[in-house]
Short mmCIF file of the C-alpha atoms (twelve columns), coordinates in Angstrom:
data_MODEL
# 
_entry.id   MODEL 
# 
loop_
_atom_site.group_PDB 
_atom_site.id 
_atom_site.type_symbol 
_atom_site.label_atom_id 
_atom_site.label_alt_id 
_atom_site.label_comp_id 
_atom_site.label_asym_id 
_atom_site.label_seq_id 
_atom_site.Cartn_x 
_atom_site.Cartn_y 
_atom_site.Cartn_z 
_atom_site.pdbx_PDB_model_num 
ATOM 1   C CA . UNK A 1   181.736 43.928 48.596 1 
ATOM 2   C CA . UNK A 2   181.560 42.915 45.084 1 
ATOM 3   C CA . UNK A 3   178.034 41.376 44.475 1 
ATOM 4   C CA . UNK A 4   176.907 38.735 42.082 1 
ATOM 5   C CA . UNK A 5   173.270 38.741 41.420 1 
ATOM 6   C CA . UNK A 6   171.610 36.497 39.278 1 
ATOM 7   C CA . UNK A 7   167.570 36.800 38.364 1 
ATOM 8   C CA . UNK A 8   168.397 39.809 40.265 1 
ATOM 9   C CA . UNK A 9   164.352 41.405 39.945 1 
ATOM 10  C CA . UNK A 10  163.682 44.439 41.700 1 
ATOM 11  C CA . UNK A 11  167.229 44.292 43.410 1 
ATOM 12  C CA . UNK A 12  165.682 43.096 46.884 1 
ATOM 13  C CA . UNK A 13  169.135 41.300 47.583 1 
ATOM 14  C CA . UNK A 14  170.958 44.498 47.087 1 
ATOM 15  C CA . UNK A 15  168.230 46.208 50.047 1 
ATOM 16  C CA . UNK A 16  169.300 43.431 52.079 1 
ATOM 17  C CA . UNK A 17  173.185 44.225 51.753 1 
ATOM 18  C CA . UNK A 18  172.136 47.630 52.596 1 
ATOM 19  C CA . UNK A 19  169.925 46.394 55.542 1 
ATOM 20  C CA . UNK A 20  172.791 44.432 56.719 1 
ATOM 21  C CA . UNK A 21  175.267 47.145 56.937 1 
ATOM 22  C CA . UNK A 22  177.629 45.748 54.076 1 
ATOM 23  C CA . UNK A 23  179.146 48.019 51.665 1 
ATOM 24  C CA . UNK A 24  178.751 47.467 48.126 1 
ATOM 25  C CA . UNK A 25  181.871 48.447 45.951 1 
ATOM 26  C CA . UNK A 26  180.515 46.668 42.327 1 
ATOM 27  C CA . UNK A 27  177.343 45.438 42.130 1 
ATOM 28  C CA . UNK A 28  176.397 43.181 38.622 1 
ATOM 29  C CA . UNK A 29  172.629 42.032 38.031 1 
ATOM 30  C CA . UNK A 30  171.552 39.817 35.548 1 
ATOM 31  C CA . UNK A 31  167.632 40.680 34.872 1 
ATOM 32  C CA . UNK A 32  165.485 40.357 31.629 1 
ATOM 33  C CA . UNK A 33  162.031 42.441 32.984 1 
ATOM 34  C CA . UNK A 34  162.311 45.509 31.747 1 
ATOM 35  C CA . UNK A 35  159.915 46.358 34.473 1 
ATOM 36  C CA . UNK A 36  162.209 45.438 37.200 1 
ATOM 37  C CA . UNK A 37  165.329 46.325 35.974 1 
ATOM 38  C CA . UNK A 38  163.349 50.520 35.960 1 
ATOM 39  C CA . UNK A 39  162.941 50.116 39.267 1 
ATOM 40  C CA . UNK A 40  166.595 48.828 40.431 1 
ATOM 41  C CA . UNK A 41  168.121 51.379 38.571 1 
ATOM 42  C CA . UNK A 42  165.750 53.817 40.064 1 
ATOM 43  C CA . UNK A 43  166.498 52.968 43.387 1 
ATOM 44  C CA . UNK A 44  170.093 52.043 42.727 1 
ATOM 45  C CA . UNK A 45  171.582 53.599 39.548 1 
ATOM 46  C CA . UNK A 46  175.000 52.490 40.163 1 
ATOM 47  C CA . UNK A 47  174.077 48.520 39.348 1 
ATOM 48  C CA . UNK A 48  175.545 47.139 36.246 1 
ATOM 49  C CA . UNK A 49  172.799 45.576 34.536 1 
ATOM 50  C CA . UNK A 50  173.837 42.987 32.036 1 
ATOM 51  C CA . UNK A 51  170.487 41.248 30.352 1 
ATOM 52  C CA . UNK A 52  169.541 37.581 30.392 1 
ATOM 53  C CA . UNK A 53  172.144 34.997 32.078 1 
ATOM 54  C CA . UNK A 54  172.247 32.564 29.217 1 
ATOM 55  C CA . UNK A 55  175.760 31.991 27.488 1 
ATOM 56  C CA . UNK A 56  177.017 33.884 30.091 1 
ATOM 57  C CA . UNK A 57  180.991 33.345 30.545 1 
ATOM 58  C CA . UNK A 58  181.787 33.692 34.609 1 
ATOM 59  C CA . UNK A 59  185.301 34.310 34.586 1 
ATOM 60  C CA . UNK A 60  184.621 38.272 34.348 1 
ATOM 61  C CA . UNK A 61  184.032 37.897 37.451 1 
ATOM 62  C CA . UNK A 62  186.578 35.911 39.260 1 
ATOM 63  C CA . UNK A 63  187.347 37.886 42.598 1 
ATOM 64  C CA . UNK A 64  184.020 38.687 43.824 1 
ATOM 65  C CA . UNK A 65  183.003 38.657 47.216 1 
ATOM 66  C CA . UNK A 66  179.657 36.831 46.926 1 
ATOM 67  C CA . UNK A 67  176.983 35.051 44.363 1 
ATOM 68  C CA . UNK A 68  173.030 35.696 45.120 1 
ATOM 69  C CA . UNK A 69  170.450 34.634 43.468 1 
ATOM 70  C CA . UNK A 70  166.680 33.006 43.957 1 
ATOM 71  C CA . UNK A 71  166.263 31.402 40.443 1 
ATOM 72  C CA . UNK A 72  162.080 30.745 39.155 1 
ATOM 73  C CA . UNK A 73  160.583 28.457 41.215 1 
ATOM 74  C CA . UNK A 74  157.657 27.956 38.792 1 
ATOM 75  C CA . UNK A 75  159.068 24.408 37.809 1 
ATOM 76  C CA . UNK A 76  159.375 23.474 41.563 1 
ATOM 77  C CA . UNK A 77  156.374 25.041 43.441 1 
ATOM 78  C CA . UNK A 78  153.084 23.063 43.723 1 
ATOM 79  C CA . UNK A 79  151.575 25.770 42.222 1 
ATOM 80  C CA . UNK A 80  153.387 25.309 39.151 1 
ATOM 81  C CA . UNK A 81  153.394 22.088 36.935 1 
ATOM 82  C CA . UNK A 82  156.494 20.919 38.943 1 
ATOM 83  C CA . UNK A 83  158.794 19.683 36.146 1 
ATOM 84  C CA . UNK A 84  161.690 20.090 38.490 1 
ATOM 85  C CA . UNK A 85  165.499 21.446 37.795 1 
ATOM 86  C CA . UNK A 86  164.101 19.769 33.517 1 
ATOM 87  C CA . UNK A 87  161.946 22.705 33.495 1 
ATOM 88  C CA . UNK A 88  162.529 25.524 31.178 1 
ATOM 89  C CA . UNK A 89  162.406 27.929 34.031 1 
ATOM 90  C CA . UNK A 90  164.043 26.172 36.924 1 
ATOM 91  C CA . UNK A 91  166.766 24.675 35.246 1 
ATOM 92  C CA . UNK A 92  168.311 28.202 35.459 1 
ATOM 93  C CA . UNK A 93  169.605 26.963 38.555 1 
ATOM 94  C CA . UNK A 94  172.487 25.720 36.097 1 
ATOM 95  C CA . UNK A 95  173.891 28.906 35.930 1 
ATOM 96  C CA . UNK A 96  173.704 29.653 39.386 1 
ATOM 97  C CA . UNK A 97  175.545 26.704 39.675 1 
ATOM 98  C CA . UNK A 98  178.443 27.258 37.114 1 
ATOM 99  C CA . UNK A 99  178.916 30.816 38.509 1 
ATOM 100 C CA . UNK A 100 179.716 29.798 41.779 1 
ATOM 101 C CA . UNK A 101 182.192 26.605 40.229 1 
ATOM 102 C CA . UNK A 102 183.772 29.256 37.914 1 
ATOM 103 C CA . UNK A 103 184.085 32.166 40.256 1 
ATOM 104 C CA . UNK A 104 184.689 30.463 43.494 1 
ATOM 105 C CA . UNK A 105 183.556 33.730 45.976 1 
ATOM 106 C CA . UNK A 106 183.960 33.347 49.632 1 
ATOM 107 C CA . UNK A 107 180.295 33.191 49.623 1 
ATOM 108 C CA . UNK A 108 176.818 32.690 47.655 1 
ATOM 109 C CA . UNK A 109 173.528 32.632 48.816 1 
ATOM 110 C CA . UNK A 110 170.464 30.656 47.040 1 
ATOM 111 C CA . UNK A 111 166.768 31.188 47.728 1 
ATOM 112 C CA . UNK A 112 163.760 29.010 46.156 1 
ATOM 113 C CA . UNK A 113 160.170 27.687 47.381 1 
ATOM 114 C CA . UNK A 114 159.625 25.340 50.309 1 
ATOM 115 C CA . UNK A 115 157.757 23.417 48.478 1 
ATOM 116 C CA . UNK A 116 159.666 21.914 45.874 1 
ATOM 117 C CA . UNK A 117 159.977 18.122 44.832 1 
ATOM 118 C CA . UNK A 118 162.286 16.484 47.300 1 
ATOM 119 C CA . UNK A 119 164.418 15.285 43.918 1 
ATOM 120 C CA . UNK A 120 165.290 18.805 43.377 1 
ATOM 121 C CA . UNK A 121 165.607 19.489 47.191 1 
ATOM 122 C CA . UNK A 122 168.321 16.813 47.222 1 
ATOM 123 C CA . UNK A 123 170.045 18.394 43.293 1 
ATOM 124 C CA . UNK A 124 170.420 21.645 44.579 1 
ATOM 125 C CA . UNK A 125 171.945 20.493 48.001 1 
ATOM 126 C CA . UNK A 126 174.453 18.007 46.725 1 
ATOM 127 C CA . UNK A 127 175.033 20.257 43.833 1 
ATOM 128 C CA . UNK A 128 176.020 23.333 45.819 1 
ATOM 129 C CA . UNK A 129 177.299 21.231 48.653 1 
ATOM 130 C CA . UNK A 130 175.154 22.461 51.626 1 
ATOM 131 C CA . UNK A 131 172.383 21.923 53.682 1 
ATOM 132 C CA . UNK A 132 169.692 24.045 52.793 1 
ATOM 133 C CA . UNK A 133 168.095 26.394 56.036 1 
ATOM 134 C CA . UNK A 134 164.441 27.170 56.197 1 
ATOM 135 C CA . UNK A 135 163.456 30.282 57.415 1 
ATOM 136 C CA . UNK A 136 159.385 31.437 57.969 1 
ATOM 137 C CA . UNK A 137 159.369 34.966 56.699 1 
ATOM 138 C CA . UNK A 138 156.996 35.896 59.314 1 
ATOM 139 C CA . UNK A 139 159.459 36.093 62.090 1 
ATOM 140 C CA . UNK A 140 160.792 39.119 60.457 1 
ATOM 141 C CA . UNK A 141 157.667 40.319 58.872 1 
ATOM 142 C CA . UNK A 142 153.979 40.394 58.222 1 
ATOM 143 C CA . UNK A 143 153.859 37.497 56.010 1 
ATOM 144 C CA . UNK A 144 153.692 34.012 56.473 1 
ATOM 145 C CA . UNK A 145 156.224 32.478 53.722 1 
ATOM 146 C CA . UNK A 146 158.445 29.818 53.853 1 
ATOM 147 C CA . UNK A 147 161.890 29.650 51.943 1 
ATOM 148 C CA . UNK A 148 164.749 27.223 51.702 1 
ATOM 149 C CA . UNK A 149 168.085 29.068 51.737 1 
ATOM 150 C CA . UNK A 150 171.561 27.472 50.637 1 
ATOM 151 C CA . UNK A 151 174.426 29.297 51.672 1 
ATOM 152 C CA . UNK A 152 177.728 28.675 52.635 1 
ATOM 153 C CA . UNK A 153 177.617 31.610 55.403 1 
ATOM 154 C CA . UNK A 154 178.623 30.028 58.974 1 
ATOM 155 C CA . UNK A 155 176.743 29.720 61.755 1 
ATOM 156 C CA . UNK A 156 172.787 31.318 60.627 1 
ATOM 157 C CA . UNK A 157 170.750 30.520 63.183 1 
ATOM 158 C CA . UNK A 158 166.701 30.820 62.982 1 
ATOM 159 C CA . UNK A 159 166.143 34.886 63.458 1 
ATOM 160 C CA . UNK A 160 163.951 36.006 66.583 1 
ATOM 161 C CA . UNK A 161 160.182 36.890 66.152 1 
ATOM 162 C CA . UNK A 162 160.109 40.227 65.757 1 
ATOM 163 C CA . UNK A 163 156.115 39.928 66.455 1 
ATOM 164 C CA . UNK A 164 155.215 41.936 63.408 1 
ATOM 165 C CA . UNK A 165 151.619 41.601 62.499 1 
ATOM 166 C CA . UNK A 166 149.418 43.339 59.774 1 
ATOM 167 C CA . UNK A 167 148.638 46.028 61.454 1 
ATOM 168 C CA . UNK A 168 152.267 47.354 61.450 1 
ATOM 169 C CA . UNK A 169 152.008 47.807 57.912 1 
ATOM 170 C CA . UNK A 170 148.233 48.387 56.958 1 
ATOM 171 C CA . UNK A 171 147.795 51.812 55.686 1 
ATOM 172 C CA . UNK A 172 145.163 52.388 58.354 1 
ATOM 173 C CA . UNK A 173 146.184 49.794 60.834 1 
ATOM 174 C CA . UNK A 174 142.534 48.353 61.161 1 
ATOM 175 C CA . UNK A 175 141.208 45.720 63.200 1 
ATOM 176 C CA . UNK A 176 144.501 43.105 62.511 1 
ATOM 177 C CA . UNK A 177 145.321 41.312 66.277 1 
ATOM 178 C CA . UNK A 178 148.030 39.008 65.619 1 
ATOM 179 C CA . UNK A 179 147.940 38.070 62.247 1 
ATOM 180 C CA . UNK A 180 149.958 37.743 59.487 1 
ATOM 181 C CA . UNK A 181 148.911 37.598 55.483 1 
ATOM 182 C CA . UNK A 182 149.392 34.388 53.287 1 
ATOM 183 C CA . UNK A 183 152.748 34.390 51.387 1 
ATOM 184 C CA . UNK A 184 153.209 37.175 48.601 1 
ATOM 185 C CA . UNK A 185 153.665 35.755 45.402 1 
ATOM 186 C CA . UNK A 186 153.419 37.159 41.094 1 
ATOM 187 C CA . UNK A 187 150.652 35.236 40.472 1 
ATOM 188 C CA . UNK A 188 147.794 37.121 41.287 1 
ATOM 189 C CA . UNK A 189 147.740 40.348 39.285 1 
ATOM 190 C CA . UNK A 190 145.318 42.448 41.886 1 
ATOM 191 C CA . UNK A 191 147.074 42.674 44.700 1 
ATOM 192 C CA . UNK A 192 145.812 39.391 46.310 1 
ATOM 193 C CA . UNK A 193 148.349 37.760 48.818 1 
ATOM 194 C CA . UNK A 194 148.405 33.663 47.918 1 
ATOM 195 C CA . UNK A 195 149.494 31.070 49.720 1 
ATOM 196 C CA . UNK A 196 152.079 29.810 46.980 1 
ATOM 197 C CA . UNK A 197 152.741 26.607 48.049 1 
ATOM 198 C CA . UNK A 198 149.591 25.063 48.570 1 
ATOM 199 C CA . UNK A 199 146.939 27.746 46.583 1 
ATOM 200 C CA . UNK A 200 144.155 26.984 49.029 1 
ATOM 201 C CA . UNK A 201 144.191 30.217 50.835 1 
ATOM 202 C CA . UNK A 202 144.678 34.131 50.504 1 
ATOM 203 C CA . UNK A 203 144.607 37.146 52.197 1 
ATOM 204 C CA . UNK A 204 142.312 40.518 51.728 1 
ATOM 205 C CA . UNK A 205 141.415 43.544 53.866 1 
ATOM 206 C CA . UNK A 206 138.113 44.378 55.325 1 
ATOM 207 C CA . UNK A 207 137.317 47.737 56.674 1 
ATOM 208 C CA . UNK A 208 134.173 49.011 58.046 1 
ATOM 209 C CA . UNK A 209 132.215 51.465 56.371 1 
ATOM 210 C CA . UNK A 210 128.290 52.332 55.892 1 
ATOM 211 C CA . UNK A 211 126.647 51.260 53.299 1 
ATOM 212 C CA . UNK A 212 123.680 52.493 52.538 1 
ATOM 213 C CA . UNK A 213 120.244 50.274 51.773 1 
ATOM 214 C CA . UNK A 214 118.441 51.682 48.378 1 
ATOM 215 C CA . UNK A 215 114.805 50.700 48.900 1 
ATOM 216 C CA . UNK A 216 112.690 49.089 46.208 1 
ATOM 217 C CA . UNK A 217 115.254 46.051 46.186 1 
ATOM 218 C CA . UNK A 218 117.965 47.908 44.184 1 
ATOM 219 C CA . UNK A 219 120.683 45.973 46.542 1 
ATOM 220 C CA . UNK A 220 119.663 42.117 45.074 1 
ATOM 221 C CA . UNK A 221 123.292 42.129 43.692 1 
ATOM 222 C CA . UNK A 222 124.808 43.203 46.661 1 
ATOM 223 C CA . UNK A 223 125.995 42.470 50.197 1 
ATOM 224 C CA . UNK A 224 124.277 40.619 52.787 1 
ATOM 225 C CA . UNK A 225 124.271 40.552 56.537 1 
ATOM 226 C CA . UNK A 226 123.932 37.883 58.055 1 
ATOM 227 C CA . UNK A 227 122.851 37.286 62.036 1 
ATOM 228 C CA . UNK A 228 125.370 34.342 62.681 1 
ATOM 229 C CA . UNK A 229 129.359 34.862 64.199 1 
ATOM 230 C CA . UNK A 230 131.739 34.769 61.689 1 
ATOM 231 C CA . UNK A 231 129.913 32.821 59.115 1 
ATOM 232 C CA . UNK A 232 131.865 32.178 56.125 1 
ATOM 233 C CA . UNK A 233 131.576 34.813 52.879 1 
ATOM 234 C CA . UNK A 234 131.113 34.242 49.700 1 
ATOM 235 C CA . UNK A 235 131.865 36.379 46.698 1 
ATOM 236 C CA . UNK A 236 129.269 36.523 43.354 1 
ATOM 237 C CA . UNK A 237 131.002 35.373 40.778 1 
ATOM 238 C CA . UNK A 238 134.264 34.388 42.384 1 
ATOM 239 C CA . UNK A 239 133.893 31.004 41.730 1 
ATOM 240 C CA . UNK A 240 135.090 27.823 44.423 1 
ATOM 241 C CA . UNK A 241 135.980 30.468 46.637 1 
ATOM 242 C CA . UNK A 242 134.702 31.146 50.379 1 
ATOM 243 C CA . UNK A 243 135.437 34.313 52.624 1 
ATOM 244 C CA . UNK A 244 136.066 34.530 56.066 1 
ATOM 245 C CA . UNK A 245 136.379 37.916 57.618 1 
ATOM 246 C CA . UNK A 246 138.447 37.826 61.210 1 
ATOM 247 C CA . UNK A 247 139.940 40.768 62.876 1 
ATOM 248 C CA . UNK A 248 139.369 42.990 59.355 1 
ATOM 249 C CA . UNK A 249 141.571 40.231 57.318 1 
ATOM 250 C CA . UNK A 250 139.317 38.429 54.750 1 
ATOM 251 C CA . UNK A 251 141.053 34.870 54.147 1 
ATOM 252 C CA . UNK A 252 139.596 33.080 50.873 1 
ATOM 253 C CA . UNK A 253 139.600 29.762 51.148 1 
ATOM 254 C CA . UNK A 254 139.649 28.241 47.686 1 
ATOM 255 C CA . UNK A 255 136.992 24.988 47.567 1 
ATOM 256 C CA . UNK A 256 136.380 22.772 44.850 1 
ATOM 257 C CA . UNK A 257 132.881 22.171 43.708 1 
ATOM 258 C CA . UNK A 258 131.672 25.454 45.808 1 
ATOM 259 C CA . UNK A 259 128.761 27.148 43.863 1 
ATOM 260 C CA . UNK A 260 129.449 31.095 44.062 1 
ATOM 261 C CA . UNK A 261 127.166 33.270 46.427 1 
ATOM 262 C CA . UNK A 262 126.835 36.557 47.576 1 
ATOM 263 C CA . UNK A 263 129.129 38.174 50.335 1 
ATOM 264 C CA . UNK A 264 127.544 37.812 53.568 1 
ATOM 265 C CA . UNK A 265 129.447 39.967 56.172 1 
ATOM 266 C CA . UNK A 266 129.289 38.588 59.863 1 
ATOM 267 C CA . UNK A 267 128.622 41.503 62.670 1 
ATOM 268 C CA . UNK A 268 128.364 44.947 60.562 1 
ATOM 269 C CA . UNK A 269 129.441 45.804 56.812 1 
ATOM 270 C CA . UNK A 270 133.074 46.301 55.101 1 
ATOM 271 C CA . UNK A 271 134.307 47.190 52.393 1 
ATOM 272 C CA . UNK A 272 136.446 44.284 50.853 1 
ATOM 273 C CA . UNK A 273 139.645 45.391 49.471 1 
ATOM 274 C CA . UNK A 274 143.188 43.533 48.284 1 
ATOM 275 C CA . UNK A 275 146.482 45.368 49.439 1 
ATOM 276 C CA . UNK A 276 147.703 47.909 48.135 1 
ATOM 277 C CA . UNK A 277 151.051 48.056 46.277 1 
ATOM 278 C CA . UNK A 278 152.687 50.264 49.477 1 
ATOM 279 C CA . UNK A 279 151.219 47.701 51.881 1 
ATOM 280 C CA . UNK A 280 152.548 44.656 50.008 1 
ATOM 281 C CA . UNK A 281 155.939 46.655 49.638 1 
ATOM 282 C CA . UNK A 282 156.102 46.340 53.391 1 
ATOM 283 C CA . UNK A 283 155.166 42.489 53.344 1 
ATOM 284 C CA . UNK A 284 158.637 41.968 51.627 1 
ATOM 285 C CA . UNK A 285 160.269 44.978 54.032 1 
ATOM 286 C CA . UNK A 286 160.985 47.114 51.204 1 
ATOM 287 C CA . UNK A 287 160.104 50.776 51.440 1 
ATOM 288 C CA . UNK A 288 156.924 51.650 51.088 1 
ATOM 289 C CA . UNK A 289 157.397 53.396 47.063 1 
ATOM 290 C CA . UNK A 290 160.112 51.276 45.868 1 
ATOM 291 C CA . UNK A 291 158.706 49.858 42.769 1 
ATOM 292 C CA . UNK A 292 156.062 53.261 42.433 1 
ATOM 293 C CA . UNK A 293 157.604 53.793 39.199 1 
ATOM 294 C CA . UNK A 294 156.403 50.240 37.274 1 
ATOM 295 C CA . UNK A 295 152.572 50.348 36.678 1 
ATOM 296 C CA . UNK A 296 150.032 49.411 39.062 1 
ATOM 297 C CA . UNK A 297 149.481 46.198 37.918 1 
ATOM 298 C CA . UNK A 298 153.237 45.155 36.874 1 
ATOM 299 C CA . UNK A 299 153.689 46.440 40.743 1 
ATOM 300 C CA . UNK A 300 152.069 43.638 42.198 1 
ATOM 301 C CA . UNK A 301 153.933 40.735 40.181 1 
ATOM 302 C CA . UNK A 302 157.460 42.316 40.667 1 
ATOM 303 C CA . UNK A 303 157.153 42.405 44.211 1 
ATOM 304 C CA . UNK A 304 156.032 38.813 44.783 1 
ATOM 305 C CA . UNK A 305 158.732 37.862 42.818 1 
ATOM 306 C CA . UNK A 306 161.358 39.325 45.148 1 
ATOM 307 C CA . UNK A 307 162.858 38.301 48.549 1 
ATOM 308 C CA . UNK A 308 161.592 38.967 52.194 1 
ATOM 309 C CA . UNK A 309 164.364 41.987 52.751 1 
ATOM 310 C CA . UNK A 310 164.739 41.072 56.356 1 
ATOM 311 C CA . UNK A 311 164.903 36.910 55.558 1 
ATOM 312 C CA . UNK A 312 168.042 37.643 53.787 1 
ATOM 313 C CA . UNK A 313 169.595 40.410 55.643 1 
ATOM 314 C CA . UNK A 314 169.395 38.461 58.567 1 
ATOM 315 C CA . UNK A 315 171.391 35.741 56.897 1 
ATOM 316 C CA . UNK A 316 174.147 38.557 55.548 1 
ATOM 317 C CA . UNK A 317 174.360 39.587 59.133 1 
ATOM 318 C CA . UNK A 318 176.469 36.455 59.777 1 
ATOM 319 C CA . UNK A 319 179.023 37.643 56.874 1 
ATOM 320 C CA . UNK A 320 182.513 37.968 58.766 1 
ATOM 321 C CA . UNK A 321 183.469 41.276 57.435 1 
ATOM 322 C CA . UNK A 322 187.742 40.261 58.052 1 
ATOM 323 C CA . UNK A 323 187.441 37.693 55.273 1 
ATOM 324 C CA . UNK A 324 186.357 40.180 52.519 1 
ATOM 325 C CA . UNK A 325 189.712 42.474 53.519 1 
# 
């Protein structure tokens, strides 16, 4: 196949070809973070890399197979200021747009938020003439995160639940009994999975360990136990934020007008922790070390910018390979 990928990031699109079982013959990215386009060409050194989209003439690329592309959805998500498809950002779809008119491949494939303004919802779908399908990530993963797909591919259906939970993909596979983490997103730059569409709840990782009591009161900043079931927990200066720890999954539940408090820790002590960069990999189903050669922190924001691997190759799946002969 010869592959069209626009806002291309870490190349998740191209790990879903792969998943899928298509072969790629050319594969052209357009991608501006110098971040992500290290690891793509890492992972994949054959992709041609050609810089930001804008100005971009099309017809280069008349005779490929397929268009991808999941253009910023900061314009469109209710966690952004939701100026729509006028947005600086969004309005990229544009060129999404004009590279499917110009090329005209046998197929393209769009991804954005759930949660964007039912204007845009209705732009996009008359624009690219299709319905748009929503598929939960979590059927095919960990993760909890909704996505509108518009694609031109016949005949996707809704995947099966592969009944993945957290404890498939926690390092140590603690405590987790059916349940999945909050949507990944680029947001938060310590590993914290949000909840991008409303920002009212995210994910951490509890896991038990002793902690030892200094005496003389040298623990008045610390953690305290409380004697009630699953209380709620709060975090010192984490402010409007309240933890709940279930099953060794801390869920923060954001709360306006919440003074901040101390941690109290229902039924024993843990040590709080966000995911780590291998864990979240595995939210999106990309190998655990695909993006180990960005920095930590740059780690965390490239892979919530990318697809759900398995949302997408499930999609590809229904590709019939006798058109693309």
């Amino acid at each position: 196949m010869r592959v069209l990928s626009l806002f291309d990031g870490i190349s998740c699109g191209r790990v879903a070809l792969e998943r899928a079982g298509l072969s790629v013959s050319r594969y052209v990215a357009f991608e501006i973070d110098q971040n992500s386009i290290k690891c793509s060409n890492r992972n994949y050194p054959d992709i041609e890399h050609r810089g930001s989209v804008v100005g971009m003439d099309f017809s280069e690329f008349i005779g490929f197979d397929i268009v991808i592309g999941g253009f910023p959805c900061q314009d469109l998500s209710l966690a952004g200021k939701r100026k729509g498809l006028k947005g600086k950002r969004s309005s990229l779809f544009w060129y999404l747009a004009e590279a499917i008119e110009v090329i005209k491949p046998r197929y393209f494939l769009i991804e954005n938020n759930v949660g964007m303004p039912k204007e845009a919802k209705e732009t996009i779908t008359k624009t690219l003439g299709v319905e748009p399908i929503q598929i939960n990530s979590a059927l095919v993963s960990a993760q909890t995160r909704k996505r509108l797909y518009w694609t031109n591919i016949p005949g996707v259906e809704q995947p099966e639940d592969r009944n993945i939970i957290l404890s498939d993909i926690l390092k140590n596979g603690y405590g987790i009994h059916g349940n999945k983490s909050m949507a990944l997103t680029a947001s938060y730059g310590g590993a914290v999975i949000w909840n991008s569409l409303e920002r009212r709840q995210r994910t951490m990782v509890a896991e038990p360990v002793v902690l030892y009591q200094r005496p003389g009161g040298y623990n008045k900043g610390g953690f305290t136990v409380t004697e009630k079931k699953n209380p709620p927990i709060t975090a010192s200066g984490q402010q409007n934020n309240v933890y709940t720890v279930t099953d060794g999954v801390v869920l923060i539940q954001n709360k306006k007008g919440v003074k901040p408090y101390k941690i109290s820790i229902p039924d024993g002590q843990y040590l709080i922790r966000p995911f780590t960069p291998e864990e979240c990999e595995l939210l999106q189903g990309l190998p655990a070390g695909y993006t180990e050669m960005i920095p930590k922190t740059r780690r965390y924001k490239a892979i919530g910018n990318g697809w759900t691997v398995d949302a997408v190759a499930h999609i590809l799946n229904y590709i019939n390979l006798d058109l693309l002969i």
